[in-house]
C-alpha positions in Angstrom: 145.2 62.2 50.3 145.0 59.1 47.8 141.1 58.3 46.8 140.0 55.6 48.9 137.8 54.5 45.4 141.4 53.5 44.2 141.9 51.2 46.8 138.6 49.2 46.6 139.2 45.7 45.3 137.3 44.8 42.0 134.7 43.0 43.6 134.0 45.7 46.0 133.6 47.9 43.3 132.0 46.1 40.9 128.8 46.3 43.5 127.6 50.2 43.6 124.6 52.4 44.3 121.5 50.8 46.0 122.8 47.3 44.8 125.5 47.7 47.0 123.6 48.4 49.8 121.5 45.4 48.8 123.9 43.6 49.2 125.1 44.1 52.4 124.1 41.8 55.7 121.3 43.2 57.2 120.8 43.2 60.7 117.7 40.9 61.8 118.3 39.0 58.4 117.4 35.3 59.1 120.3 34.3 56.5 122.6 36.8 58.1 123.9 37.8 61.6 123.6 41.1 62.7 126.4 43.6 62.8 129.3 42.9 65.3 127.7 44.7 68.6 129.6 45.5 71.5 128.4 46.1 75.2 128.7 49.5 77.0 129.5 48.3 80.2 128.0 50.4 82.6 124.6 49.9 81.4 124.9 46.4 79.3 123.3 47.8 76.6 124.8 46.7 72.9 126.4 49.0 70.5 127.3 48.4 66.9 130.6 48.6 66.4 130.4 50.4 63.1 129.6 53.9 63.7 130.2 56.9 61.6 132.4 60.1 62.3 131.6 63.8 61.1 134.3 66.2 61.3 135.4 67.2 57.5 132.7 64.9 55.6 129.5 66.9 57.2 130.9 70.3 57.2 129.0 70.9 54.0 126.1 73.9 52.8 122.4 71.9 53.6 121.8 73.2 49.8 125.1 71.4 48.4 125.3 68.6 46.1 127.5 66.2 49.1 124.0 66.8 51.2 122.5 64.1 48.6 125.1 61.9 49.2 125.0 62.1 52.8 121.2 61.0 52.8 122.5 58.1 51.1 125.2 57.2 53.3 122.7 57.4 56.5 120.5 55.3 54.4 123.0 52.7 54.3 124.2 53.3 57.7 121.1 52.2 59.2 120.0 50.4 56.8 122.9 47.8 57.9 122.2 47.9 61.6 124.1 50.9 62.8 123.7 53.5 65.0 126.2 55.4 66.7 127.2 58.9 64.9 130.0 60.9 66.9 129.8 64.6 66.1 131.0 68.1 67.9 129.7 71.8 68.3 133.5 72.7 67.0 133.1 70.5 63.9 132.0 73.4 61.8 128.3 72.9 60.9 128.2 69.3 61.0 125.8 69.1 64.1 123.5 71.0 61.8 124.0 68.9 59.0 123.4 66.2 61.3 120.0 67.2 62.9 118.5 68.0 59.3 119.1 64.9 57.7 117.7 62.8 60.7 115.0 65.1 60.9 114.0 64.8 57.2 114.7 61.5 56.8 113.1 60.6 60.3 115.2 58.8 61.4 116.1 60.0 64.8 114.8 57.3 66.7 117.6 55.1 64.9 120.3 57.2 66.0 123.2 57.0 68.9 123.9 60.7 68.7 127.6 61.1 70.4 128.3 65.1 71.1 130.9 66.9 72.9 131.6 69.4 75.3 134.6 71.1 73.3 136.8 74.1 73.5 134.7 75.8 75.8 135.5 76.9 79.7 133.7 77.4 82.9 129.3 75.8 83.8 127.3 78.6 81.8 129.7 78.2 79.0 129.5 74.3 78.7 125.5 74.0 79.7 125.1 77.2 76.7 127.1 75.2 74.2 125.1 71.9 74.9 121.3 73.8 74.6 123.4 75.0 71.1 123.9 71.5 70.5 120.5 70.3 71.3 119.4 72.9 68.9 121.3 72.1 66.3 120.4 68.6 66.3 117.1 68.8 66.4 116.6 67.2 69.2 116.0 67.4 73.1 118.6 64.7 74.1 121.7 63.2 73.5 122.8 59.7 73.7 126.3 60.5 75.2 128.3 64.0 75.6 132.0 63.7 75.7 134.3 66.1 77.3 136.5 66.8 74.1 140.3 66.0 74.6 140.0 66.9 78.4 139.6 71.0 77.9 138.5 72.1 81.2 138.0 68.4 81.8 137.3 68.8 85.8 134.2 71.5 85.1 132.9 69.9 81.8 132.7 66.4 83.5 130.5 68.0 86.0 128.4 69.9 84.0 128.0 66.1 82.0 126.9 64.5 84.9 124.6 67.2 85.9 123.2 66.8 82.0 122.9 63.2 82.6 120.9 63.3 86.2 118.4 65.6 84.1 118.1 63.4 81.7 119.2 65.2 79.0 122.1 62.6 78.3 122.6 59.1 78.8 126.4 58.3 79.3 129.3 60.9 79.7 132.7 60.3 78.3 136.4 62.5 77.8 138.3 62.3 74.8 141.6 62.8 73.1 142.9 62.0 69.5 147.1 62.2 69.6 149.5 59.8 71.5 150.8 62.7 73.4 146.9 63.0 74.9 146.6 59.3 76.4 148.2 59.6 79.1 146.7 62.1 80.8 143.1 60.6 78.9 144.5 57.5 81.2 144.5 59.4 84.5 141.3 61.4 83.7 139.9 58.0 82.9 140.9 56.7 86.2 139.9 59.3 88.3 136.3 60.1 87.0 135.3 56.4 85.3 133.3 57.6 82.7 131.0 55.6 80.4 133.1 56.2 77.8 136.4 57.3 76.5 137.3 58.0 72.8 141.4 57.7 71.5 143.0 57.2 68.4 144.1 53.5 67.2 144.9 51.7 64.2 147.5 49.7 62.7 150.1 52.2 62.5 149.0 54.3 65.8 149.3 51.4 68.9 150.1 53.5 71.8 146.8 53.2 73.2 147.4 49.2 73.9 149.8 50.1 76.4 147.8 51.8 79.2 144.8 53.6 78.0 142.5 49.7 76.7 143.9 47.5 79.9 142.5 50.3 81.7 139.1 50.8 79.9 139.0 46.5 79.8 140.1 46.8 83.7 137.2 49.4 85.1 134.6 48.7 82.5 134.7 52.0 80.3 133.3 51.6 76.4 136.0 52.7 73.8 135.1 54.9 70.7 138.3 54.6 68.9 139.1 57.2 66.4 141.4 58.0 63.1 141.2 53.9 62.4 142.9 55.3 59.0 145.1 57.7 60.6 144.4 60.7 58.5 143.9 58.5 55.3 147.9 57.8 55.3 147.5 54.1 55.6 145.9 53.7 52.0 149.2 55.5 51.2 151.8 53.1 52.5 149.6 49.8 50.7 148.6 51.7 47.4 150.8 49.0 45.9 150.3 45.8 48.4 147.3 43.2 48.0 145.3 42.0 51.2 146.9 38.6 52.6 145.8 35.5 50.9 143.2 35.0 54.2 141.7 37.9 53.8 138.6 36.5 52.0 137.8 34.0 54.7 137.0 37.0 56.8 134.9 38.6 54.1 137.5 41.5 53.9 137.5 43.0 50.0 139.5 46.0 50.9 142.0 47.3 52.7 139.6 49.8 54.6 137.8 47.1 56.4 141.3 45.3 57.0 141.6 48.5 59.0 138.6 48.8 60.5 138.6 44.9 61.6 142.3 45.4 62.8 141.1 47.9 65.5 137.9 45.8 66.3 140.0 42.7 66.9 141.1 44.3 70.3 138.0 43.0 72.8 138.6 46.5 74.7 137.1 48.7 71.5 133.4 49.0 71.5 132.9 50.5 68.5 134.9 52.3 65.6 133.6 55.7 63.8 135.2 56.3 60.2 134.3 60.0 58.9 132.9 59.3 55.2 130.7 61.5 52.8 130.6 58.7 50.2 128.1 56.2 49.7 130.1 53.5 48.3 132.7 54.2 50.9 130.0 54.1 53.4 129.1 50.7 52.4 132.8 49.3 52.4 133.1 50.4 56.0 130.1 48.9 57.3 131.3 45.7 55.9 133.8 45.4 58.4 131.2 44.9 61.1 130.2 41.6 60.0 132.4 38.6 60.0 135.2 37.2 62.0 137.7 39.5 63.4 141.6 38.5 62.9 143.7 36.4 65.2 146.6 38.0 67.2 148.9 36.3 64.6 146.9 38.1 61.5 146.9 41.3 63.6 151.1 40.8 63.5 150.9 40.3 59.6 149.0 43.0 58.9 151.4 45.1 60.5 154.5 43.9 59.2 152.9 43.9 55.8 151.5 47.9 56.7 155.1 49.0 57.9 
C-alpha cells in the first residue's frame, strides 16, 4: 500500500506533531464549530461523525514503540471532539490495546466504545465472548455491540438485546463489509431494525446507495460506514491527480478527507471510522469533520476524476 504521508498536500504537512493538533477546530471553540455530529435515530442522541477504526493499526505489543503513537492519536481524537472507536474481540489484541490506553490516559468517559459479537455461535458462546470483551476493555459496558457481518445473526441479535435490557450495552447493530454482504445486511436490517448497521462505502465502492442507506434513511437506523479508503487503493489511483480547484473552499488539503467528506455527504451516514496508527494521519482525518460537505454535482467530479 502507497504511504498515505505521500499524499498529504504541502500545507497539510507543513503542520506536524502537537502543532498540528493545535491547530485543528476544537469542539466547543467559540471561533470554531464543533465537529460535524450526526443523530442516532432511535435515541436522538448526536454522534461525531469522525470516528476511528482498529483492526490492523491496534494489533500492536502494549510494550511497542506504535503504543506511543497511538496515545497520541487518541489525544488528538478527542482532543477534536470525537468519540466513537469501533473495535472487535476477532481484531487480534486491539480490544486490549484499546482498554489500556483509555484506562491510562483516563479517558474512558470520552469514549463511544463500538464492539462486536463476531465469529462466534450459539448464547453461552456470544454472552462468554462479550464478558471477554468487557474484560479486555477495561470496562463494564459498551456503548453499542454489533453482530459482526451477520454470523449467527438470529442468536447473536438476541443475546444483544438481552445485553442491552441489562444494561450492559446501549444500542445493538449487525454488520457486513463486502458488496456481496448488503443484501442480505438489507434484509437483516429490515427484519430486526437495529440501532445501527455498519457497510462498506466510498467513492469507488457505491453499492450500498442502492438499497442498504434508503433503507437505514427510510426506518431510522444510524450508519457506521466502513473501508471509506477501500483498503488504501484509492490513494493509488490519484497518486498523480491534484484535488479539484474547490477543494479549498471546503477546507479539504488532502485527498483523505476528500474521501472521508465524499461518504459523509450522503445524509444517511452517521459517522465514518478510518483505521490509523499515525498521528499526523490521525489529524488529517479528523479534518474532514469540520466544514461543508460537497454537493451532488462535486460528489460526480470526484468520481469521474477517482475512476
Amino acid at each position: 500500500m502507497t504511504s498515505r504521508r505521500a499524499f498529504l498536500t504541502q500545507a497539510s504537512a507543513a503542520v506536524a506533531g502537537s502543532m498540528l493538533l493545535s491547530a485543528l477546530p476544537r469542539a466547543g471553540a467559540a471561533e470554531m464549530p464543533p465537529m460535524l455530529m450526526r443523530k442516532i435515530q432511535s435515541s436522538g442522541e448526536p454522534l461525531p461523525a469522525i470516528g476511528l477504526g482498529t483492526s490492523g493499526s491496534f494489533e500492536i505489543a502494549a510494550d511497542a514503540p506504535e503504543y506511543a503513537q497511538l496515545k497520541e492519536v487518541l489525544k488528538r481524537f478527542f482532543g477534536s471532539g470525537a468519540s466513537l472507536i469501533d473495535t472487535a474481540p476477532t481484531y487480534g489484541n486491539a480490544e486490549n490495546i484499546v482498554g489500556a490506553l483509555l484506562a491510562e490516559t483516563d479517558t474512558r468517559r470520552l469514549a463511544f466504545i463500538a464492539t462486536k459479537l463476531s465469529g462466534v455461535s450459539g448464547k453461552e458462546a456470544g454472552l462468554a465472548q462479550f464478558r471477554g470483551s468487557l474484560k479486555s476493555l477495561q470496562t463494564d459496558k459498551v456503548e453499542l455491540l454489533q453482530v459482526h457481518n451477520l454470523n449467527d445473526w438470529k442468536t447473536q441479535i438476541e443475546v444483544a438485546r438481552q445485553l442491552k435490557a441489562e444494561g450492559k450495552v446501549r444500542y445493538i447493530g449487525v454488520t457486513h463489509y463486502v458488496d456481496s454482504g448488503q443484501d442480505a445486511l438489507a434484509d437483516v436490517v429490515q427484519e430486526t431494525k437495529p440501532d445501527f448497521l455498519q457497510i462498506n462505502y466510498s467513492v469507488t465502492s457505491r453499492n450500498a446507495e442502492k438499497r442498504v442507506l434508503p433503507l437505514a434513511r427510510d426506518l431510522g437506523v444510524a450508519v457506521l460506514a466502513n473501508r471509506n479508503f477501500n483498503d488504501g487503493a484509492l490513494f493509488n489511483q490519484v497518486k498523480d491527480k491534484e484535488l479539484p480547484g474547490w477543494a479549498a473552499d471546503l477546507g479539504i488539503t488532502s485527498w483523505a478527507q476528500m474521501f472521508l467528506k465524499f461518504v459523509l455527504s450522503n445524509e444517511a451516514v452517521t459517522a465514518v471510522i478510518p483505521a490509523t496508527g499515525k498521528p499526523d494521519r490521525e489529524s488529517d482525518n479528523l479534518r474532514a469533520g469540520f466544514g461543508p460537505l460537497l454537493s451532488a454535482a462535486q460528489k460526480t467530479e470526484v468520481i469521474d476524476l477517482v475512476g
